[in-house]
C-alpha positions in Angstrom: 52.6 -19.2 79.4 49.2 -19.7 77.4 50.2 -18.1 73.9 46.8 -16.1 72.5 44.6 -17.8 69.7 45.2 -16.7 66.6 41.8 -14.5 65.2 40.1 -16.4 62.7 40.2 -14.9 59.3 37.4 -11.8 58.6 34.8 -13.3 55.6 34.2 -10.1 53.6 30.8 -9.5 52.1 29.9 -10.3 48.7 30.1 -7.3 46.3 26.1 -5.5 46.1 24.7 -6.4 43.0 25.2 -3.9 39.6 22.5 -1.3 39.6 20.2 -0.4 36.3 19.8 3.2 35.5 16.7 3.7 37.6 18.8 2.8 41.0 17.2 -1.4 41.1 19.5 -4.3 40.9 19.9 -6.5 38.0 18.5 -9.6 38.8 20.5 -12.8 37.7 20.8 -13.7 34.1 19.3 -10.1 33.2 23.2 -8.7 32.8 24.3 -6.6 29.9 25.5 -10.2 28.0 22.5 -11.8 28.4 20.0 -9.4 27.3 22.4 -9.0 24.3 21.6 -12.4 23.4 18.0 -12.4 24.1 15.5 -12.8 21.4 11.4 -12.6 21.2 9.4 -14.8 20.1 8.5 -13.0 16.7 4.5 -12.5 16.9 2.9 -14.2 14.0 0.1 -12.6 12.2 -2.4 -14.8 9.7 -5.0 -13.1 7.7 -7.5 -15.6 5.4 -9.8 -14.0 3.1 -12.8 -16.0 1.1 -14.3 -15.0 -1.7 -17.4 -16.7 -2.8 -17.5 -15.4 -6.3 -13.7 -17.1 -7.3 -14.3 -19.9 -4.7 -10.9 -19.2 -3.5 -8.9 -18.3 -0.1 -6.7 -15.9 -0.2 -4.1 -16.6 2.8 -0.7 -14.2 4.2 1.5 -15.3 6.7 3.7 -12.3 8.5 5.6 -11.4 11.2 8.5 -9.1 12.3 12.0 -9.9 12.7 14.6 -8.7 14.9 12.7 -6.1 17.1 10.9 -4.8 14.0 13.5 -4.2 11.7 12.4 -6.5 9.1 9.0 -7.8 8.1 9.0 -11.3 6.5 5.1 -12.2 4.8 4.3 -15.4 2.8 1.1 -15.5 0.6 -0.8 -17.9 -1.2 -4.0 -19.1 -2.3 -6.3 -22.2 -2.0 -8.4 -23.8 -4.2 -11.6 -26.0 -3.7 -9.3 -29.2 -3.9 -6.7 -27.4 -1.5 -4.0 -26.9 -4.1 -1.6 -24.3 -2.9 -1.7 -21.4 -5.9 0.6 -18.1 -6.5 3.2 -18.3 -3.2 4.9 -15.4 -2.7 7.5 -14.6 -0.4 8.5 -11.1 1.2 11.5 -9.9 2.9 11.1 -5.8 3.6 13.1 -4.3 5.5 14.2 0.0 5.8 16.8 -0.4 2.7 16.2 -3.8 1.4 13.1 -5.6 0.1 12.6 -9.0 -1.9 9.8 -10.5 -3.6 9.6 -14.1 -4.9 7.4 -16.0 -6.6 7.8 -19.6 -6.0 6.2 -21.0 -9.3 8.2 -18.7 -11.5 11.4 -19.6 -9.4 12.0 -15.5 -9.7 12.3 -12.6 -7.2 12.7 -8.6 -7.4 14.9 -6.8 -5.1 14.8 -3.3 -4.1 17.2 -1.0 -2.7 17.0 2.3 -1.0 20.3 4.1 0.8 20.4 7.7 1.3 24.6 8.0 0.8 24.7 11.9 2.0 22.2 14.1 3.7 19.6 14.9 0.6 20.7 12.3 -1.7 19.0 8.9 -2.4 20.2 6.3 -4.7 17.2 3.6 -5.4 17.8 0.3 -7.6 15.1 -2.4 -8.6 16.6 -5.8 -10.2 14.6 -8.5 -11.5 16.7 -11.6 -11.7 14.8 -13.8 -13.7 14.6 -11.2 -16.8 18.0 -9.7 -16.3 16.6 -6.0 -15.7 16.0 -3.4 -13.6 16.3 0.6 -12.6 18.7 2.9 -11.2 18.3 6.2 -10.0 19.0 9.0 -7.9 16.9 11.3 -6.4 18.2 14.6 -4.6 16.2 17.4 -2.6 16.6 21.0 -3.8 16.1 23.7 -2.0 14.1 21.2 1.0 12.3 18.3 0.8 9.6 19.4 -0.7 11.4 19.9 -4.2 13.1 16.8 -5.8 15.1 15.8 -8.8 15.1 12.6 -9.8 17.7 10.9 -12.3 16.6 7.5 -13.6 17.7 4.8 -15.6 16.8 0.7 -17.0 19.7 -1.4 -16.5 20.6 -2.5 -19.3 19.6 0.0 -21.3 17.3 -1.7 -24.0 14.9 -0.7 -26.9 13.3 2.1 -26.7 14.1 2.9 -22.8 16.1 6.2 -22.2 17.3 7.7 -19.3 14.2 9.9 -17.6 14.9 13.3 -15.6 12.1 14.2 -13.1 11.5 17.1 -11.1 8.9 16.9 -7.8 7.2 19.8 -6.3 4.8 20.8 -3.9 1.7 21.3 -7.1 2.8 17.9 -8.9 6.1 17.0 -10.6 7.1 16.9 -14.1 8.9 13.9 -16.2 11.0 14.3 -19.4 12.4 11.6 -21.3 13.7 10.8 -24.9 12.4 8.3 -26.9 13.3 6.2 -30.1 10.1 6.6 -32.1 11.5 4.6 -35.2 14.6 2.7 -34.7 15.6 1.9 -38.4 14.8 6.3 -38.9 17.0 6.4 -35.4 14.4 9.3 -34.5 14.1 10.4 -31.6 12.0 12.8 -29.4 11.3 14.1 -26.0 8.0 13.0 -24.0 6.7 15.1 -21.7 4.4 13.9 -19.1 3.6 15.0 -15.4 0.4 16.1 -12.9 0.2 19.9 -12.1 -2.4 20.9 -9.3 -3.6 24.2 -8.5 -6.0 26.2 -5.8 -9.2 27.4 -7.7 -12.3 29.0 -6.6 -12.2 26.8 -3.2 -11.3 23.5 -5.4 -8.4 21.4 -6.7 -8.0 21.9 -10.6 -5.8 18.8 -12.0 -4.1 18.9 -15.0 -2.8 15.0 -15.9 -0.7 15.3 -19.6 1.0 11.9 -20.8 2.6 12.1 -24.1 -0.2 13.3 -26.4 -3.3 12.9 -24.0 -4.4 15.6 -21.4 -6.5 14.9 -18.2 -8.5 17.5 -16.6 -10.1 17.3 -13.7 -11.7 20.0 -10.8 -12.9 19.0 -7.6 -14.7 21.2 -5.1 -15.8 20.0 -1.8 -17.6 20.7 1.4 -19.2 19.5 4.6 -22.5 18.3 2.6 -21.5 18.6 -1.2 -18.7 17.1 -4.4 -18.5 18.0 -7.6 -15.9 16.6 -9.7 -16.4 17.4 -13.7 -13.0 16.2 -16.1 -12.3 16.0 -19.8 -9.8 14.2 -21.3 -8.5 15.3 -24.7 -7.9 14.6 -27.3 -11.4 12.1 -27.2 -13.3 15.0 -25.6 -14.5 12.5 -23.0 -16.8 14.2 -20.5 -18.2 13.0 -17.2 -19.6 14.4 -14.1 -19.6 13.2 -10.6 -21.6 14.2 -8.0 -21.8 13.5 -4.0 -24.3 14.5 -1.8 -23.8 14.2 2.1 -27.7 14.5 3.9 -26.2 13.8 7.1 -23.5 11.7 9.1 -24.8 8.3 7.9 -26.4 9.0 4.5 -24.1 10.3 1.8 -25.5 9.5 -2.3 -23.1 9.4 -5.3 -23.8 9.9 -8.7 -21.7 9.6 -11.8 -22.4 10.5 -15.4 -20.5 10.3 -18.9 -21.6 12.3 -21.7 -19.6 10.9 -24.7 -21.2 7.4 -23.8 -25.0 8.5 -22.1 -23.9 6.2 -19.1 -24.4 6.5 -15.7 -24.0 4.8 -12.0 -25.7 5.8 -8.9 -24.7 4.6 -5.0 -26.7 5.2 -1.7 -24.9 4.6 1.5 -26.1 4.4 4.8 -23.4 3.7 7.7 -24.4 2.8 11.4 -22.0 3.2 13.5 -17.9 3.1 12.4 -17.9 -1.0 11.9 -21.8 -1.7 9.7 -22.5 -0.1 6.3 -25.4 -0.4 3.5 -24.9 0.2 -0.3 -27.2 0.3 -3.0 -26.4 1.5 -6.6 -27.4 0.7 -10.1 -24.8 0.9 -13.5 -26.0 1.1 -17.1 -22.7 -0.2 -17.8 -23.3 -3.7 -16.7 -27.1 -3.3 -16.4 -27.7 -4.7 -12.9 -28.9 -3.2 -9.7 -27.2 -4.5 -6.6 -27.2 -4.2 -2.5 -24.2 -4.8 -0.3 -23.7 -4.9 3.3 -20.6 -4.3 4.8 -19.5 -5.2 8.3 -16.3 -3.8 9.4 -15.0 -0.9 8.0 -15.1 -0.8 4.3 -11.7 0.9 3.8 -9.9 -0.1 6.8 -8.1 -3.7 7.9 -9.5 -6.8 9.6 -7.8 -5.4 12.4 -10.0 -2.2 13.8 -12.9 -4.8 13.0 -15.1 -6.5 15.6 -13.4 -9.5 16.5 -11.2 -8.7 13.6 -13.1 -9.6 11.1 -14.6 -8.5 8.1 -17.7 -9.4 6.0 -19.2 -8.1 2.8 -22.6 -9.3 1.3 -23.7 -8.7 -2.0 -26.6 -9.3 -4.2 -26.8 -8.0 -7.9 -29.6 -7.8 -10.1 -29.2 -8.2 -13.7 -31.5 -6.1 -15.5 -32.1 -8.4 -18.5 -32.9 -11.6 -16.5 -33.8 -11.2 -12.9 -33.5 -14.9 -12.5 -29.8 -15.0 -13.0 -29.6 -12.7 -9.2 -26.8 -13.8 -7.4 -26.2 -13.5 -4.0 -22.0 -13.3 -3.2 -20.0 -12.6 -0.2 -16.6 -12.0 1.3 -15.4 -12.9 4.3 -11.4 -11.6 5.8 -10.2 -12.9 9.2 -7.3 -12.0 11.1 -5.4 -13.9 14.0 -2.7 -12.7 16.1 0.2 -15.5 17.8 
């Protein structure tokens, strides 16, 4: 009798690979443990501005750390001879920042933490000195209304604690003061910025212990006029701003308490090319500038991302003393 072969043993599939949330398989090495572990290559940033006037390049280093959640920037300049001058180191991050300056062998730390829902504590510390500020800033009633405690640590001198209280028209500072320590007197200071809707302009009232800023500014599509007076000097000056069209725009500024006066025409073409002229009786020179890339912006939104100013300035008391200057910033991105 022919006994049966036995049935060789069944070889069961391998198990599908895990899905990602959109229904596709996870390729190998791309599992939960190793995409915990894998890091970017942080993209480096290097910006190098020139300036012809102080012969000296003006260099920062940056790039962001751990997915964007902290910025790390060096800076520096370089003279003729290539000597490295000023380094400076920055570490910023959401509630943590650190600045330090290499020569000086110091730094200043800043802290930010929001411990409950509308309450801020904020500290500064420089290390080198032994000093810094504490303070605590909570919302009332919103956002848009603020108190703000504040402090030096150690309290030295003349410093007091300083109460402050934001709203949506300015904010408003009180603090006491030793005005004579030997006397022990002291007295409350009073200073803040109060802003207000006028006659279809912003009225600016700026008051800082005994002086008093005041300032209205009305504006339009073509027109600026911005008179202010400081008191207790009586200082008086008026600027104006004319816009003629899209490109053309002239500013002029006077000041009564010392017959001085500066005047700028502009001319832009296009968002990335602009001309200025202007003459001050401060300095008494005349000068012309032309700026490529925007004036106000970074190297970045500028053609090939770079920017370049060129001055020439006109003295009025010796014409053959003109100089002719420029500026050149450049940015590359790793």
């Amino acid at each position: 009798m022919v006994e049966p072969k036995p049935e060789p043993p069944s070889i069961s599939a391998p198990p599908p690979p895990p899905l990602t949330a959109d229904g596709g398989a996870v390729a190998p090495g791309q599992g939960s443990f190793g995409s915990l572990f894998k890091i970017d290559r942080p993209k480096l940033r290097v910006t190098s501005e020139y300036d012809s006037e102080s012969s000296v390049f003006f260099n920062k280093i940056s790039c962001k750390l751990l997915d964007n959640l902290a910025k790390l920037k060096l800076s520096f300049q370089n003279a003729n001879n290539g000597e490295v001058l000023e380094p400076h180191l920055y570490l910023k991050s959401k509630f943590f920042s650190l600045q330090y300056d290499v020569e000086e062998n110091d730094a200043l730390l800043n802290t930010s933490l929001e411990i409950a829902p509308g309450l801020q504590f904020r500290a500064a510390t420089e290390l080198k000195a032994r000093q810094g500020e504490v303070a605590m800033v909570a919302d009332l009633a919103g956002p848009a209304y603020k108190f703000e405690l504040s402090s030096a640590v150690p309290s030295i001198g003349m410093s007091q604690p300083r109460a402050t209280l934001k709203f949506p028209l300015g904010e408003i500072s009180l603090e006491e003061k030793d005005e004579e320590e030997e006397q022990q007197k002291r007295t409350l200071s009073l200073n803040g910025t109060v802003k207000s809707h006028i006659l279809n302009g912003v009225y600016t009232a700026r008051f800082s212990d005994e002086n008093l800023d005041l300032r209205y500014a009305y504006k339009d599509s073509e027109m600026t006029f911005i008179p202010s007076l400081s008191l207790p000097s009586n200082a008086l000056s008026i600027a104006f701003k004319r816009r003629f069209s899209h490109s053309d725009k002239l500013s002029y500024l006077y000041k009564f308490d010392t017959d001085s006066w500066s005047a700028v025409y502009k001319h832009r073409v296009g968002n990335d090319y602009k001309l200025k002229a202007g003459y001050d009786t401060d300095v008494r020179h005349g000068w012309a500038a032309l700026w490529v890339g925007n004036e106000d912006g970074k190297a970045k939104t500028a053609p090939m991302k770079m920017k370049v100013q060129i001055m020439l300035q006109v003295p009025q008391d010796n014409i053959k003393s003109t100089a002719l200057m420029f500026r050149v910033k450049k940015r590359w991105d790793f």
